[in-house]
C-alpha positions, 0 to 999 in steps of 0.5 A: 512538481515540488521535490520528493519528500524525504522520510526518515522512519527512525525519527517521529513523524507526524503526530498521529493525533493530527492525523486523526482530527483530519481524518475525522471529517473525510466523507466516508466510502463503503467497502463496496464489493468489487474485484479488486487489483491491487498493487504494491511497489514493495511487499507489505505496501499492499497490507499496510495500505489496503489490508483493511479493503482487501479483506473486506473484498475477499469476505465478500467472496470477491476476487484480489489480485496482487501485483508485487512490483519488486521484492523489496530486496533493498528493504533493510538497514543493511544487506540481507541475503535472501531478503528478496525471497523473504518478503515473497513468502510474508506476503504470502503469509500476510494475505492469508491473514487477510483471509485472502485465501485464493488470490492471484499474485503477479511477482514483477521482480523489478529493482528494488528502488530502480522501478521507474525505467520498467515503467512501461512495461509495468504498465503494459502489464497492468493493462493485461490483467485490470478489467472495466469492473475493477477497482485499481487501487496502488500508492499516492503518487506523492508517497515520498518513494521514487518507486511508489511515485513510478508505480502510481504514475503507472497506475494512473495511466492505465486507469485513464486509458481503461477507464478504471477507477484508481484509488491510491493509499498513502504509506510514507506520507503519513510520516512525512507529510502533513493533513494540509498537504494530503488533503488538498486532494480528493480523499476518502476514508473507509472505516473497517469493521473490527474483524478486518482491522485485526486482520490488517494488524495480523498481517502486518506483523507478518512482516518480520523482515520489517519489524526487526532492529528497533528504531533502526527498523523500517516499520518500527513500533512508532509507524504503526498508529498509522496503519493500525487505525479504524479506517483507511484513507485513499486519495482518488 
């Protein structure tokens, strides 16, 4: 495996005008209602990801379940106290501003940046709660995150062993990485209708934690193109 790709969210990524020439001809997946499991390695993964495709579900009346791998205490330019309970409670506020009212939400509380030696148990608790009829849906594997490549590896596993679809969501790739490297794998885009994708914008704002500091933020005002668009894009 090529090294982990480095980010730095302070400097420009890659340009978003890029990314939507690539996208653009990406064959294109319906939102199908299905029950979903979602999991994040981090709050504010699951929203930035597939914020679009959980409201999408949860208009459809079917049921999410959100599985926060750690509490993204480490999330910060410098230590914050409580920033592990703060980010529970944003992402409590964000899924209501998906419109997901009633969801399940597992809090794992593994070590911010130190998921891969929980691997195991990470898996065996995702085979517990994804059923044959889900749709799993969690980070690409080639994010450029050490706990987004354990959680997808994870994912991936207990997809092959269940038999359960697995779509992954890029977070980090879009800063770093690049259309030819992305694509070269098997993706899709799902457009979003107009409610949902003002839905997603709401609860990404949610993240407050993660908004403030200006160019020392880690979701700062010029990542967020990338997340604001019409479609989202999954690789499977």
């Amino acid at each position: 495996m090529d090294p982990r790709p480095a980010f730095d969210p302070s400097r420009p990524g890659h340009p978003e005008a890029s990314w939507s020439r690539a996208i653009a001809p990406l064959p294109t997946r319906a939102a199908a209602p299905r029950d979903l499991v979602v999991v994040a390695p981090h709050p504010d993964d699951e929203t930035l990801g597939a914020g679009g495709l959980m409201a999408t579900a949860a208009a459809a009346g079917r049921a999410v379940t959100v599985v926060v791998v750690t509490d993204g205490e480490a999330g910060a330019a410098t230590p914050t106290p409580d920033l592990g309970r703060r980010r529970r409670k944003e992402l409590r506020e964000a899924l209501r501003a998906l419109g997901v009212t009633a969801p399940r939400v597992v809090f794992l509380a593994y070590p911010d940046g130190d998921v891969a030696p929980h691997a195991a148990d990470l898996e065996q608790m995702l085979e517990r709660i994804v059923t044959p009829t889900d749709l799993l849906v969690g980070p690409w594997l080639r994010d450029g995150h050490p706990d987004h490549e354990a959680t997808a590896t994870a994912c991936r596993r207990v997809a092959q062993r269940r038999a359960v679809e697995f779509m992954e969501y890029p977070v980090w790739a879009w800063h770093h990485s690049t259309p030819e490297a992305l694509f070269a794998n098997d993706a899709v885009r799902i457009p979003l209708e107009a409610s949902r994708r003002a839905a997603k914008v709401r609860a990404i704002q949610c993240y407050r934690s993660q908004r403030q500091g200006g160019a020392a933020a880690i979701l700062p005002d010029h990542v967020m193109p990338y997340f604001e668009r019409e479609e989202e894009v999954f690789v499977r």
